[in-house]
Backbone bond lengths (Angstrom), bond angles and torsions (degrees), N, CA, C in turn:
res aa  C-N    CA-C-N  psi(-1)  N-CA   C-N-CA  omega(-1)  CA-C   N-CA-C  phi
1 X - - - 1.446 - - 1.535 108.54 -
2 X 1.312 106.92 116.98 1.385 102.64 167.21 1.705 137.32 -41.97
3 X 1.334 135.89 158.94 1.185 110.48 176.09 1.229 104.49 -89.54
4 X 1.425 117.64 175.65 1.742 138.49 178.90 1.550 95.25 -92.43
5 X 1.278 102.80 132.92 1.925 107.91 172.09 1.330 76.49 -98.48
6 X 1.649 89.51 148.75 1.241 116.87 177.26 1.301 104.29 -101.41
7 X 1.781 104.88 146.76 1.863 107.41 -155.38 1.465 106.09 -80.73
8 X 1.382 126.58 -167.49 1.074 115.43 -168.79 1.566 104.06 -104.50
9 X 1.140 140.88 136.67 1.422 147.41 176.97 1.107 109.27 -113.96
10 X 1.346 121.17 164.43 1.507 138.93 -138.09 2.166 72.56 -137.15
11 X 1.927 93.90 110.96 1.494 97.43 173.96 1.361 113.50 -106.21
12 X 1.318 125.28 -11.28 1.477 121.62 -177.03 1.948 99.58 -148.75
13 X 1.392 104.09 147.61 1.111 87.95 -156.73 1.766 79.90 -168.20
14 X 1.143 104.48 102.77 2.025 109.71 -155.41 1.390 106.55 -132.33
15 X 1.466 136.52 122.35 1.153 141.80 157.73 1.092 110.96 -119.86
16 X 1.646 105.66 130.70 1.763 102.46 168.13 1.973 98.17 -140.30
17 X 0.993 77.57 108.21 1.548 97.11 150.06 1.636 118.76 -50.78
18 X 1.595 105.55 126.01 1.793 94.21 -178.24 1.425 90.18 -107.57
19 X 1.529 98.81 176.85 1.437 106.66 -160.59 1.749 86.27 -138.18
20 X 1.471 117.97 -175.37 1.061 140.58 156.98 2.009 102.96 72.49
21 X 0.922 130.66 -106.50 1.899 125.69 176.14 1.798 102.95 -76.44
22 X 1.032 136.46 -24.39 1.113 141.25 169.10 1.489 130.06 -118.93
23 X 1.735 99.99 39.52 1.704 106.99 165.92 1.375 101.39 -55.37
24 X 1.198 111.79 161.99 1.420 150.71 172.22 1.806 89.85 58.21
25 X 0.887 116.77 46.48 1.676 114.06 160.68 1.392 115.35 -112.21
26 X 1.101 135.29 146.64 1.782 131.66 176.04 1.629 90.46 -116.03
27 X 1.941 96.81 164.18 0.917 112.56 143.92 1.394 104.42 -144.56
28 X 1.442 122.22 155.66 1.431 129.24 -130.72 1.226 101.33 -145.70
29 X 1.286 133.20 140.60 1.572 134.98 156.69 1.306 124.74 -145.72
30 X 1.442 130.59 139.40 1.269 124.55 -129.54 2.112 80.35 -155.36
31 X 1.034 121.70 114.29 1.872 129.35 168.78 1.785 86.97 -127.77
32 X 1.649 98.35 155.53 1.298 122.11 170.12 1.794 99.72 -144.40
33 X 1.039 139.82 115.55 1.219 154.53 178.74 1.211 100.65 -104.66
34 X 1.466 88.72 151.89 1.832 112.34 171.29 1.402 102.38 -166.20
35 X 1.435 101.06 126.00 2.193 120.78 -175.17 1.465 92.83 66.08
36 X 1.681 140.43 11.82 1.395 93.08 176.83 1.788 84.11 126.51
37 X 1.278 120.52 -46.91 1.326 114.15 -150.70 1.859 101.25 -120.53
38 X 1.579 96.06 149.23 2.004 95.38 -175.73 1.158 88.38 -71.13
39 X 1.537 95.25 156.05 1.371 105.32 175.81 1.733 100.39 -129.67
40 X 1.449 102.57 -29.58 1.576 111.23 -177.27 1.638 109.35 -133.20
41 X 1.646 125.49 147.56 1.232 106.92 -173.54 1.371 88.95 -149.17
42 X 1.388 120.37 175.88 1.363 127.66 149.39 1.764 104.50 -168.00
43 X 1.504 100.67 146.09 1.939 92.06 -174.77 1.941 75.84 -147.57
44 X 1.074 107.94 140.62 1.082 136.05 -151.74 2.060 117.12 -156.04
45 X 1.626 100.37 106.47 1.493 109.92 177.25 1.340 101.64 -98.53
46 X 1.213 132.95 113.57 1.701 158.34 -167.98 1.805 116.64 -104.59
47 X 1.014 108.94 63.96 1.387 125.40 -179.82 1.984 114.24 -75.63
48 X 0.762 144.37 38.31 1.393 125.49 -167.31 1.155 131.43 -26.24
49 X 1.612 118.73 -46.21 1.619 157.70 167.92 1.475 86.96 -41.59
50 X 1.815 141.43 -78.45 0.995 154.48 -176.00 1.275 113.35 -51.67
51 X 1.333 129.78 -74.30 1.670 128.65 -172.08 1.545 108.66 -124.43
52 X 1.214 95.77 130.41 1.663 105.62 -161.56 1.840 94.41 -103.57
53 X 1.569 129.10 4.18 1.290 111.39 156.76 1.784 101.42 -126.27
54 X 1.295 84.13 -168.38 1.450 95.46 -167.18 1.559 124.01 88.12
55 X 1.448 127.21 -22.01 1.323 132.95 -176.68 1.376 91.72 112.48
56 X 1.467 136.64 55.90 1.469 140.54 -152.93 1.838 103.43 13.58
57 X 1.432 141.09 37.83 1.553 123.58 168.15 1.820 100.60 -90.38
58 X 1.656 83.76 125.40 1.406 100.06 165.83 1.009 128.43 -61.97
59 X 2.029 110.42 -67.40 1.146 111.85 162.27 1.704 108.21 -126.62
60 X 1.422 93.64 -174.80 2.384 82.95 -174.78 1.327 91.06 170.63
61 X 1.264 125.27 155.54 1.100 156.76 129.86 1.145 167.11 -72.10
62 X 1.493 152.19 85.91 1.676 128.47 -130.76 1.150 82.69 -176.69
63 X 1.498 100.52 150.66 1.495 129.80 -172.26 1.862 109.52 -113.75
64 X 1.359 95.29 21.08 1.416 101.78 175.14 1.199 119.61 -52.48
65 X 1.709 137.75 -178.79 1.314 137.48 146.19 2.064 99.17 63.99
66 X 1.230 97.03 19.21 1.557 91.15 163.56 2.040 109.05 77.58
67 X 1.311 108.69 -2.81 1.327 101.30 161.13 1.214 109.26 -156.30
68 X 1.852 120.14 168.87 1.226 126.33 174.72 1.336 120.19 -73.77
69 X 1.390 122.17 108.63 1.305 129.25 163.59 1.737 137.49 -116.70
70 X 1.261 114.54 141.10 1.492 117.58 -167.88 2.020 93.97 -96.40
71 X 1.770 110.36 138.22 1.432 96.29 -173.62 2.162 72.52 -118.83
72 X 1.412 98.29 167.56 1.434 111.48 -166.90 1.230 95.20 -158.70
73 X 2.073 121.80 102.43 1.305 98.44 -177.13 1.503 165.13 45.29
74 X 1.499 81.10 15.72 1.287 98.11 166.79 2.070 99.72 132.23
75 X 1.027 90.06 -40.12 1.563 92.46 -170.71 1.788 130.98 -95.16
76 X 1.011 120.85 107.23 1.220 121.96 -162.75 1.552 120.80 -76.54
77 X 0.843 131.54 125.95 1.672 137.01 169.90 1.199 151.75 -113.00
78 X 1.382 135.63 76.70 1.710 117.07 -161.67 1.480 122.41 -11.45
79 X 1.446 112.01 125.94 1.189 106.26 -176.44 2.106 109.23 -129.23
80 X 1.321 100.08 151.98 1.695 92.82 -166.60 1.591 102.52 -84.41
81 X 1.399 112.54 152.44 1.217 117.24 -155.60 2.085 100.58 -134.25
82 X 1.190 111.74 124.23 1.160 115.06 172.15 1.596 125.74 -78.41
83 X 1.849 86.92 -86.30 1.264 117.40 178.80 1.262 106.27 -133.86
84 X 1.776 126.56 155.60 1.453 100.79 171.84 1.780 121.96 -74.57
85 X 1.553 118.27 -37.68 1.411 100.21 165.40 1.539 126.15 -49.50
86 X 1.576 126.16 -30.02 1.468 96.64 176.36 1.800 98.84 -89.12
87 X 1.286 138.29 8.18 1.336 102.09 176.86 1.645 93.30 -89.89
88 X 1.669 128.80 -30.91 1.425 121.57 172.29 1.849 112.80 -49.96
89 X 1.148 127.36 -23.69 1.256 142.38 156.51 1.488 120.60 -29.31
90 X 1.569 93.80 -78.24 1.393 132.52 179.83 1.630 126.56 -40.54
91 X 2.084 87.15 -63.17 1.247 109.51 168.39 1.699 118.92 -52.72
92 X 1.390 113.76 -48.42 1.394 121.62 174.93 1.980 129.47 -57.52
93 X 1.360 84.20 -37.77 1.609 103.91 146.23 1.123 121.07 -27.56
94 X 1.622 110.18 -79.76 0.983 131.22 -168.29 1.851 120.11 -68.90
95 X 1.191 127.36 -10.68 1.246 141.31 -138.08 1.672 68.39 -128.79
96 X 0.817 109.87 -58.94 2.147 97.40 -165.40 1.471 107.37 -69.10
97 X 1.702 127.03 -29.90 0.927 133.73 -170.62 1.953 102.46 -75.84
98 X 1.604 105.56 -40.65 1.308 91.99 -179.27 1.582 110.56 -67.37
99 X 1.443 124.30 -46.88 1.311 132.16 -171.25 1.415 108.30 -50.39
100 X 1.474 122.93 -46.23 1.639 130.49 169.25 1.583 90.60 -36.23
101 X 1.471 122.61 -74.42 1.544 131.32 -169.69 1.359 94.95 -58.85
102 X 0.910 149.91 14.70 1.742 127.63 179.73 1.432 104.69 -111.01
103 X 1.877 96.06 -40.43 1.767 102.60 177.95 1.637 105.07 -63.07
104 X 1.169 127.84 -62.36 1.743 129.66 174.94 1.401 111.94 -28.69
105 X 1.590 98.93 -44.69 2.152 97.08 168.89 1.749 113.18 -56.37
106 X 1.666 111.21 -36.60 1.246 73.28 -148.90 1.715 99.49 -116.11
């Protein structure tokens, strides 16, 4: 008898609401695994105040639509893809680097 693959489950699955200069902002993370390995992702900085398209995401990540892409205010771009901890790395990078720039705005 063959074995049963086991289906794919949704292993991390994270919302946090920020509080304090950026109430009502999320940041979001979304893995789907299968054997062990992502198979689907999306991590997502949710500003409304900041970008008024896209579903207010500033910046995010997701391997939707069959490839890895980075969206930035609206605009989406192929983006190169390692592993998912260094692009969760990457992404976080990037999320402190904009917020550094958000405090200088205001």
């Amino acid at each position: 008898m063959p074995k049963r693959k086991k289906p794919a489950r949704i292993v991390t699955l994270e919302v946090n609401r920020l509080k304090g200069k950026r109430k009502g902002a999320l940041l979001q993370e979304r893995a789907t695994t299968e054997g062990g390995r992502v198979i689907a992702y999306s991590l997502a900085y949710i500003n409304h105040r900041r970008c008024t398209v896209d579903n207010g995401r500033v910046l995010g990540y997701d391997n939707s639509h069959g490839y890895h892409h980075r969206h930035f205010m609206g605009k989406v771009e192929a983006a190169k893809f390692s592993t998912y901890p260094a692009l969760v790395e990457r992404f976080i990078a990037e999320v402190h680097e904009l917020w550094r720039i958000e405090d200088e705005e205001s």
